[in-house]
C-alpha positions as CSV (number, residue, x, y, z in Angstrom):
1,X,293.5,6.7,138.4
2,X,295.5,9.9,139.3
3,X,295.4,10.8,142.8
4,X,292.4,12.9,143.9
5,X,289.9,13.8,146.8
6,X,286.8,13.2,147.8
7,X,286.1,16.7,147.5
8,X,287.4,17.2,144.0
9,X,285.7,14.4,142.7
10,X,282.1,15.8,144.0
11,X,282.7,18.8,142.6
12,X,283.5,17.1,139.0
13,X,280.6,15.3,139.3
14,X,277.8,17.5,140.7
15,X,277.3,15.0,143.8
16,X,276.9,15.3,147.7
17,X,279.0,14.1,149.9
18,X,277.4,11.2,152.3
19,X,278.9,10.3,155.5
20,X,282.5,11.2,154.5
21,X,284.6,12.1,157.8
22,X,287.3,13.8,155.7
23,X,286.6,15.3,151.8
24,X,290.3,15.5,151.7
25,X,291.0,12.0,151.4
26,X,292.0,10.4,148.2
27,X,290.9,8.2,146.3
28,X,294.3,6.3,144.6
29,X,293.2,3.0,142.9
30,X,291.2,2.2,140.2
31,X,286.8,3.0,140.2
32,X,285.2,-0.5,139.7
33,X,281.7,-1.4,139.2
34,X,282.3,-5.2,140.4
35,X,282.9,-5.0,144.6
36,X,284.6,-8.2,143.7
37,X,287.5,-5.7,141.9
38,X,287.7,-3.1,144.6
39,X,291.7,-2.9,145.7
40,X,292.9,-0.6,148.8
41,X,292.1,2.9,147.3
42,X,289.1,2.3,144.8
43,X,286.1,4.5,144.1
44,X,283.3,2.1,143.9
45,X,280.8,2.9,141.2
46,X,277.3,1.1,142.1
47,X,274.6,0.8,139.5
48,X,271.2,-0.2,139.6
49,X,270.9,-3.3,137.0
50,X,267.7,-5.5,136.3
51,X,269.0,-8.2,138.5
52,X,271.3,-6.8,140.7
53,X,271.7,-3.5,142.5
54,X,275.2,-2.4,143.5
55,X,274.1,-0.4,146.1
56,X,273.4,-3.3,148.3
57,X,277.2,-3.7,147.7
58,X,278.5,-0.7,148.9
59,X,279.6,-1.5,152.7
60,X,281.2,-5.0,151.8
61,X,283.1,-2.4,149.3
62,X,284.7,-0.2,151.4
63,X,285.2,-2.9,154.1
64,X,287.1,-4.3,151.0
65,X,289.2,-1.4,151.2
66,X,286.9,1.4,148.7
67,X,287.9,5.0,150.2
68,X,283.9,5.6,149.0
69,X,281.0,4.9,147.0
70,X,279.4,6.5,143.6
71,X,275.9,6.0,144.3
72,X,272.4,7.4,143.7
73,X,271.4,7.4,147.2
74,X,273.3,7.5,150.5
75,X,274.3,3.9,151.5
76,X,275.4,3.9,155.1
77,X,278.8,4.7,154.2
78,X,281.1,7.1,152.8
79,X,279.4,7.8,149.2
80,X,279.1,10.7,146.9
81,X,275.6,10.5,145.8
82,X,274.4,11.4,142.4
83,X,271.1,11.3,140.6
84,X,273.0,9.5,137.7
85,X,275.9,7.3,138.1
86,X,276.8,6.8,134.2
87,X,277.0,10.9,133.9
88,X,278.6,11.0,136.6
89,X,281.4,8.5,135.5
90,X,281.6,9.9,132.5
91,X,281.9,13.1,133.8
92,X,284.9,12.0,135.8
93,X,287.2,10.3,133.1
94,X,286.9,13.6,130.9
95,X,288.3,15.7,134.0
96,X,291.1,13.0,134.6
97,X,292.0,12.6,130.6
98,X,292.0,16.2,130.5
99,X,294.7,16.9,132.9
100,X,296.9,13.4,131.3
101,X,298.8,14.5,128.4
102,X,298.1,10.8,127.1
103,X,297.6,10.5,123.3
104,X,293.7,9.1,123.0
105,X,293.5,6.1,119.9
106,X,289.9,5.6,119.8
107,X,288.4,2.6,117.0
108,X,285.0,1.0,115.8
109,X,283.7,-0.7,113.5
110,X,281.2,-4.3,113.2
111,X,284.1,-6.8,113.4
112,X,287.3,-6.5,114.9
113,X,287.1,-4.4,117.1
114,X,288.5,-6.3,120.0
115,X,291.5,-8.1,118.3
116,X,292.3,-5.0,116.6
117,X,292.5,-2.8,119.9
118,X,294.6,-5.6,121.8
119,X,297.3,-5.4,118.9
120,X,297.4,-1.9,119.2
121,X,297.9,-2.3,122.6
122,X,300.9,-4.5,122.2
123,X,302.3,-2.3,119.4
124,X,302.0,0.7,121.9
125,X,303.5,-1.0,124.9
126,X,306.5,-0.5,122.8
127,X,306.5,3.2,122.7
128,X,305.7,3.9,126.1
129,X,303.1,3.4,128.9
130,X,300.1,1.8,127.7
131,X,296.7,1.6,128.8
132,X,293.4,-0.4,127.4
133,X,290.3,-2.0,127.8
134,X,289.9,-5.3,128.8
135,X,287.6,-8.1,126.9
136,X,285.2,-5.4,125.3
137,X,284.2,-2.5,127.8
138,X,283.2,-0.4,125.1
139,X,280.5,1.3,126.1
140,X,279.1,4.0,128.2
141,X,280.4,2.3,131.4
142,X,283.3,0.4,129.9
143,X,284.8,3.6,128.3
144,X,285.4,5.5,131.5
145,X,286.1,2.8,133.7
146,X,289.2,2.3,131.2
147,X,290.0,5.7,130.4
148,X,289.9,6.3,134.6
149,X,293.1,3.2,135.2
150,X,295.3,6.0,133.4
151,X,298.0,7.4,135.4
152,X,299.9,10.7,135.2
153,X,302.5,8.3,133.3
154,X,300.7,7.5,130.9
155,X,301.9,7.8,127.6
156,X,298.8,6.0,125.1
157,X,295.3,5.6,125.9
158,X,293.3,2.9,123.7
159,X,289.8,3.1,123.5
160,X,287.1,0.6,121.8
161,X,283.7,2.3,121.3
162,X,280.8,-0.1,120.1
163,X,277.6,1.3,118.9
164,X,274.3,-0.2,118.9
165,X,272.2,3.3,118.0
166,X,272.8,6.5,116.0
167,X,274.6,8.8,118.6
168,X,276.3,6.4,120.5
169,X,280.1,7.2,119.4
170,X,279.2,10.9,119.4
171,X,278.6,10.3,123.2
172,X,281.5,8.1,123.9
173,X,284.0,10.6,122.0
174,X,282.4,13.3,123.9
175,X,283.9,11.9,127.2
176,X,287.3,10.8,126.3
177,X,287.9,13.1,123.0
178,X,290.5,11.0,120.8
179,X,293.2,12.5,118.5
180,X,293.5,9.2,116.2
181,X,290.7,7.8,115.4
182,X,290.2,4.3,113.7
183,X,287.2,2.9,111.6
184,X,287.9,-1.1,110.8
185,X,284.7,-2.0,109.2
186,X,281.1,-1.4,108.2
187,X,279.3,-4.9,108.0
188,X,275.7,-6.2,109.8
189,X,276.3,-6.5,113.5
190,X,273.2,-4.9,114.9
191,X,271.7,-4.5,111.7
192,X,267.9,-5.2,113.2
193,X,268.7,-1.8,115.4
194,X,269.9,0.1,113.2
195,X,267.7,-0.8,109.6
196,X,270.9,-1.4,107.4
197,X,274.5,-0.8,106.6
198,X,274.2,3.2,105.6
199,X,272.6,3.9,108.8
200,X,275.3,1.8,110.8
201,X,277.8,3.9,108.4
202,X,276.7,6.2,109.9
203,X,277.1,5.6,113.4
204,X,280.7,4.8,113.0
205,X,281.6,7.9,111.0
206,X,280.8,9.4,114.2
207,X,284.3,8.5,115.1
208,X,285.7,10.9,112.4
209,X,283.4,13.7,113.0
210,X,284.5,13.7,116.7
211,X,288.4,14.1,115.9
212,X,290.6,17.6,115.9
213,X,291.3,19.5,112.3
214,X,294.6,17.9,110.9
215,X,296.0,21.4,111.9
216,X,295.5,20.3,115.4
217,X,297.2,17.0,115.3
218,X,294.2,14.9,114.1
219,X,294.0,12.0,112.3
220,X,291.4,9.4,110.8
221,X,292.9,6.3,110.0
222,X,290.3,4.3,107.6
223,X,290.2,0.8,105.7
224,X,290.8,1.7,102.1
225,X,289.3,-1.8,100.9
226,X,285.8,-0.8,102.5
227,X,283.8,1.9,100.4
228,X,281.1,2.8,103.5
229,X,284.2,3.2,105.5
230,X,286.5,5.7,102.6
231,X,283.3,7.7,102.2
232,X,283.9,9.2,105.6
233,X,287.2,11.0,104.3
234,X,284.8,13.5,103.8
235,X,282.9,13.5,106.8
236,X,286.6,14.8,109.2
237,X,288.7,17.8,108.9
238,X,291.5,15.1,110.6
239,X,294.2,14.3,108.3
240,X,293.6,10.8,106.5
241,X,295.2,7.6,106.9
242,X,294.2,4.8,104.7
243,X,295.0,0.9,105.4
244,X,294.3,-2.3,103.3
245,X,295.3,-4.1,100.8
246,X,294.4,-2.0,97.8
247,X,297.2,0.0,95.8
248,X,296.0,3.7,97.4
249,X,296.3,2.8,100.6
250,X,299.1,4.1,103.2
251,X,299.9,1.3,104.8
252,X,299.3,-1.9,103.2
253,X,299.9,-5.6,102.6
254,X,301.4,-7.0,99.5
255,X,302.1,-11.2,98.9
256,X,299.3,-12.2,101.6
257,X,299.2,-15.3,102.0
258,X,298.6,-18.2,105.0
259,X,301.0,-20.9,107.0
260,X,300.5,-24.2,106.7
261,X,299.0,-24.1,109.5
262,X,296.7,-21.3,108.7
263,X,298.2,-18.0,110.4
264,X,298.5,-14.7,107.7
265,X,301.7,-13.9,106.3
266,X,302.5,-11.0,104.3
267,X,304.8,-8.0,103.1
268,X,304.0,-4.8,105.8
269,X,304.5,-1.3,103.2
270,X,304.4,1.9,105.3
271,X,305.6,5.5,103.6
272,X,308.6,5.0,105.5
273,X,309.9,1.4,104.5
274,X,308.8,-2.0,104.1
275,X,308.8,-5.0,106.2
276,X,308.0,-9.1,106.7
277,X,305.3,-10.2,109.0
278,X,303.6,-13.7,110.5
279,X,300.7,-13.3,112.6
280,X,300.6,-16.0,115.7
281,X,296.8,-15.2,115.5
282,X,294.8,-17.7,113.1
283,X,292.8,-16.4,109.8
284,X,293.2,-14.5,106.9
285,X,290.7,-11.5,108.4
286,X,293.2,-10.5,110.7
287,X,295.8,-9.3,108.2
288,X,293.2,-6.2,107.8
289,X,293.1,-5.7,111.6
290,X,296.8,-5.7,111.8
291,X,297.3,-3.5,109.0
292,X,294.8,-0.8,111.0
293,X,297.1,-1.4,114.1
294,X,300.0,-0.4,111.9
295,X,298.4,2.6,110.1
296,X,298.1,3.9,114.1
297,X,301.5,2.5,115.4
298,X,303.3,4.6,112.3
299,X,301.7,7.4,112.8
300,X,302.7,7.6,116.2
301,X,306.2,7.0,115.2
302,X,306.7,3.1,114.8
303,X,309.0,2.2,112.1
304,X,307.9,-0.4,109.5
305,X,310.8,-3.1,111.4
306,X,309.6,-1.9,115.1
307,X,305.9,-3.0,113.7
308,X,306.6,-6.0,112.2
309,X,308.6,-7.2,115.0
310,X,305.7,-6.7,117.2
311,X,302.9,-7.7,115.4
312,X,304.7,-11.2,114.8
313,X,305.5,-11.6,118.4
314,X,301.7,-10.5,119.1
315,X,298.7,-12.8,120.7
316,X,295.2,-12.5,121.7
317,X,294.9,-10.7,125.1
318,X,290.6,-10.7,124.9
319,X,289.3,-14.9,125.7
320,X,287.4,-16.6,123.4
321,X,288.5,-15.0,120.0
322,X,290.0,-18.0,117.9
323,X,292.0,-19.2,120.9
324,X,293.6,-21.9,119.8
325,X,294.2,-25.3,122.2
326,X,296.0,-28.3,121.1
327,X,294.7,-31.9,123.3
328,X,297.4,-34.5,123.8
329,X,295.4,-36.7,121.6
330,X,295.7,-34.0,118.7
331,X,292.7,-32.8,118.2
332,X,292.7,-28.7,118.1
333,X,289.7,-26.7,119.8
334,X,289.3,-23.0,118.4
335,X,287.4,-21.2,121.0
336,X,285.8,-18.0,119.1
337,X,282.7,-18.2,121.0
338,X,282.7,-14.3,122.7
339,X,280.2,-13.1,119.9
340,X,279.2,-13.0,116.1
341,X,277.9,-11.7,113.2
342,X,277.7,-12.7,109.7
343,X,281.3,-10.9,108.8
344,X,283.1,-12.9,111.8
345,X,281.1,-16.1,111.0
346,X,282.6,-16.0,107.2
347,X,286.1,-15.2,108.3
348,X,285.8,-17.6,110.7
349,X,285.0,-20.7,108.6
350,X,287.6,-19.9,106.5
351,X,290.4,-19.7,109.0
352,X,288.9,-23.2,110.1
353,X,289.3,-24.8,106.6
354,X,293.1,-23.3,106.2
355,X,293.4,-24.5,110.0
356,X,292.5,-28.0,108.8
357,X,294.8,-27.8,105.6
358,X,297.7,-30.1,104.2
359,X,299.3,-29.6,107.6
360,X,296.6,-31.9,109.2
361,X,297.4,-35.8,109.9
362,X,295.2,-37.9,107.0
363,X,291.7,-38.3,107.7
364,X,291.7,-35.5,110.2
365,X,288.1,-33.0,109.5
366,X,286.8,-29.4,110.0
367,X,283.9,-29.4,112.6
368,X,282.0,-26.1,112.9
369,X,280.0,-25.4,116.1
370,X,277.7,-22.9,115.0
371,X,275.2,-21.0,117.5
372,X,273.1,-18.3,117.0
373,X,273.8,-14.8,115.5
374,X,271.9,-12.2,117.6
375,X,270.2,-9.0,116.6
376,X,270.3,-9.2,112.6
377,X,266.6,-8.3,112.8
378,X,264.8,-9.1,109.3
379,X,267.6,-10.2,108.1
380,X,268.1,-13.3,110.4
381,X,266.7,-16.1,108.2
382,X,269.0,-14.8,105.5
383,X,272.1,-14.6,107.3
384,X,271.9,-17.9,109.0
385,X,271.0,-19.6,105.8
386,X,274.2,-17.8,103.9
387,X,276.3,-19.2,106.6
388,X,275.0,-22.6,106.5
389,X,275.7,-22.7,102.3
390,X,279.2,-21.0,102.8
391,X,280.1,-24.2,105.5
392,X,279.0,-26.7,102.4
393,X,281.1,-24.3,99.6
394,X,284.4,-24.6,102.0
395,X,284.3,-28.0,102.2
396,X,283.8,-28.0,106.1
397,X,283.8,-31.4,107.2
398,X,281.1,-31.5,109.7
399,X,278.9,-28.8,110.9
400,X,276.9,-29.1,114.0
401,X,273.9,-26.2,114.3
402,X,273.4,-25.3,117.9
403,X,270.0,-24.6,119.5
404,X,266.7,-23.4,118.2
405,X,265.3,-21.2,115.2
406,X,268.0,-19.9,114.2
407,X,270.4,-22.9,114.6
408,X,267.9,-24.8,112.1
409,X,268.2,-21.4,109.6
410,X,271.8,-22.8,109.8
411,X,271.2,-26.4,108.9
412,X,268.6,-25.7,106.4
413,X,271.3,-23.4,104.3
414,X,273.8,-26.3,104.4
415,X,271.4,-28.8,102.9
416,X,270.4,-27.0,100.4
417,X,273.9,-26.0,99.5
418,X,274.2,-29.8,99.3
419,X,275.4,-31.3,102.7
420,X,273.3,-34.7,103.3
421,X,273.3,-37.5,105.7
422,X,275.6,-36.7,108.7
423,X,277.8,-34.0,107.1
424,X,275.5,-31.5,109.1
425,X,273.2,-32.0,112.5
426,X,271.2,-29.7,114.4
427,X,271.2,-30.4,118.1
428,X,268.9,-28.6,121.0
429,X,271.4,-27.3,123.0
430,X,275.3,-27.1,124.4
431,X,275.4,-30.6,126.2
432,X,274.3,-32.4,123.3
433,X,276.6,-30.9,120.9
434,X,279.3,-32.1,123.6
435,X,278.0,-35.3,124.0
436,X,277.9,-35.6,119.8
437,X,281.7,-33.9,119.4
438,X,282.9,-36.4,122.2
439,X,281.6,-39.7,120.7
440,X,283.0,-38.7,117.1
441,X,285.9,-36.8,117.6
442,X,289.2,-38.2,116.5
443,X,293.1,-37.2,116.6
444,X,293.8,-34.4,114.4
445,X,290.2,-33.0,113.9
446,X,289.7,-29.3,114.3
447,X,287.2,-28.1,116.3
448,X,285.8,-24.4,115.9
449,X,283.2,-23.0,118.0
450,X,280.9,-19.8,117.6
451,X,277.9,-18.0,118.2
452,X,277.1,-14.6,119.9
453,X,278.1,-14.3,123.5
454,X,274.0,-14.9,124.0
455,X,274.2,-18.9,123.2
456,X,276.9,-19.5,125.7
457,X,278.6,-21.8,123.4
458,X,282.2,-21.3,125.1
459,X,280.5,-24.2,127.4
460,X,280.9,-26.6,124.6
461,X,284.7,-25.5,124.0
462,X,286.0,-25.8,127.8
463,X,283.5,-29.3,128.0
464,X,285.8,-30.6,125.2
465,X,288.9,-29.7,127.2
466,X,288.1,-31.1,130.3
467,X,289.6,-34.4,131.2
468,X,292.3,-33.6,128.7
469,X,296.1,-32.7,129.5
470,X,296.4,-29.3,129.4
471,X,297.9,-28.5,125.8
472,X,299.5,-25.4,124.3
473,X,297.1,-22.1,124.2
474,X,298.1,-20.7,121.1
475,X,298.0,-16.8,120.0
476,X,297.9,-16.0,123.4
């Protein structure tokens, strides 16, 4: 964070100065909400969560070397004290991004997200000082803790905002107000909050509502190939940028098409040239995130070369999204067990099968570790069973359903799609879908695992990787 006081800081956030010897010291490192994080200089920001309060954390912070704490009540140390420590944060990385003249790139959308901002990261880094979240902190804590690591040389500042409720990215662009703004998708994560796909339209044209007149240097970049997404051309007075593969959009891919072993190659278009790219990162679904990551790197003055370069040389920076291990007996494991929803499910799978293609040693199969999906609402049973039918319609070797109701949703779709006897399984829990996998597994086999972050099925990828030599972390 930029340099600044004790005193300044209060006064930014409403709060009252606690036990503080000197207002004019500064605070120099980054604010973190984990004591665990705090560095010589840090702001620590405690909340008051269901199971743990940070509050009790606050002297082992500054012992740690915090200069004070955000809090809600004084804590025995230095503190500025609050009566709301999420306001207050926000308030803070509004008055910091204000006085950066850092360009804000701000994205949503239902799937994506996450790979998409950490290739816009790495297409940034290219044009100058870079900062971004993380994993996922997208939301009303996430956002400012991020926007708050920029410095005064900071050149780009990336934001992922998630939504679960209508309002949600109206608040987040309200505290860190982008001037590109990026809408991937409008699918079903979070569907049982928000009662269907209009309504989580929009949520996400929020984004677009939020952004400057075109006059004023605005711009909505949007996914041609999505119609809920297009419809919000007319929803911004931001200058449009559309992406995708069809024929009207700005930047676009022509002659897609996937390696033999299953990473997207295709022809990059932009209005100012054309250019040849292969994706380390695994599945068709991420030519549409790269082309949004391109849409935003060329309008901040990438040319169609400088992009291609970088998205080919690009890997996943976020854990658990299709990353990619090799064992020394040659079986792969595709960890993409940090969260899902019917839209990642599906692109999934079929990155699996084109994983699992002619590339693959004889008699080598496509297992599919599928948990839960959380928060689909009505449409649970549905989803799950769709899931379950695609597996059988792509020909996926083996599909192991983890866990309870919604793991047998899964099973049920696949045998009634037509997968009988030990094609598909349901097991209770993590250990016994390791326990199954290590009995049956054989070299060359293909391994993907998935379910929202909720089912913990990331156990069952790092189980299958223990005990083995340590093999080549692709993407990454």
């Amino acid at each position: 964070m930029i340099a600044l006081s004790l005193a300044e800081i209060a006064a930014i956030v409403g709060g009252q100065p606690h036990d503080i010897p000197d207002p004019a010291v500064l605070v120099t490192g980054s604010v973190v909400y984990d004591s665990r994080a705090v560095e010589p200089g840090s702001l620590f920001a405690a909340f008051a969560g269901e199971r743990v309060d940070g509050h009790d954390y606050a002297r082992g912070a500054v012992e740690a070397g915090a200069v004070a704490v955000l809090a809600t009540r004084p804590v025995g140390v230095p503190a500025i004290v609050v009566d709301d420590v999420v306001q207050a944060l926000g308030a803070l990385a509004r008055a910091v991004v204000e006085r950066l003249g850092a360009t804000a790139v701000a994205l949503t959308g239902s799937a994506g997200k996450t790979s998409t901002k950490d290739l816009i990261a790495q297409l940034l880094q290219r044009a100058g000082p870079t900062v971004w979240p993380e994993g996922n902190l997208n939301n009303e804590i996430g956002l400012p803790v991020t926007a708050l690591r920029a410095v005064a040389d900071t050149r780009y500042l990336v934001l992922e905002m998630g939504a679960r409720y209508i309002g949600d990215i109206r608040y987040l662009t309200g505290l860190v107000p982008p001037r590109i703004g990026l809408v991937l998708n409008v699918g079903t994560a979070h569907i049982g909050e928000f009662g269907g796909r209009e309504q989580i339209a929009q949520a996400k044209g929020e984004m677009v509502e939020a952004l400057p007149s075109a006059a004023d240097g605005g711009i909505a970049v949007l996914n041609a190939d999505d119609p809920l997404v297009r419809a919000m051309t007319s929803r911004t007075k931001a200058r449009v940028v559309l992406f995708g593969e069809s024929g009207e959009a700005d930047v676009r891919a022509e002659n897609v098409r996937l390696t033999a072993t299953g990473q997207p190659a295709f022809r990059l278009r932009t209005p100012s040239g054309c250019s040849d790219v292969t994706l380390r990162l695994y599945g068709e679904h991420h030519v549409s995130n790269a082309l949004a990551s391109a849409a935003v790197a060329h309008e901040l003055g990438m040319s169609a070369d400088e992009i291609a370069v970088a998205l080919s040389e690009a890997g996943t920076l976020s854990r658990w999204r299709m990353e990619v291990t090799e064992r020394s007996d040659g079986v792969t494991i595709v960890n993409d067990a940090y969260n899902a929803n019917p839209e990642s499910m599906r692109a999934a799978l079929r990155a699996l099968v084109a994983m699992g293609g002619a590339s693959r040693p004889e008699g080598s199969r496509t297992w599919a570790v599928l948990g839960p999906m959380a928060e689909l609402g009505d449409e649970s049973l549905a989803e799950h069973d769709a899931v379950g039918r695609l597996a059988v319609r792509l020909n996926v070797s083996k599909l192991v359903a983890v866990g309870g109701r919604e793991a047998s949703w899964l099973r049920l779709g696949a045998y009634n799609e037509g997968s009988w006897g030990e094609e598909s399984v349901h097991v209770s829990d993590a250990q016994a879908a390791v326990d199954l996998l290590r009995s049956e597994l054989r070299p060359g086999d293909v391994v993907l695992v998935k379910a929202s972050r909720s089912a913990g099925l990331e156990r069952v990828a790092q189980a299958l990787l223990e005990n083995a030599t340590e093999g080549e972390v692709s993407g990454r």
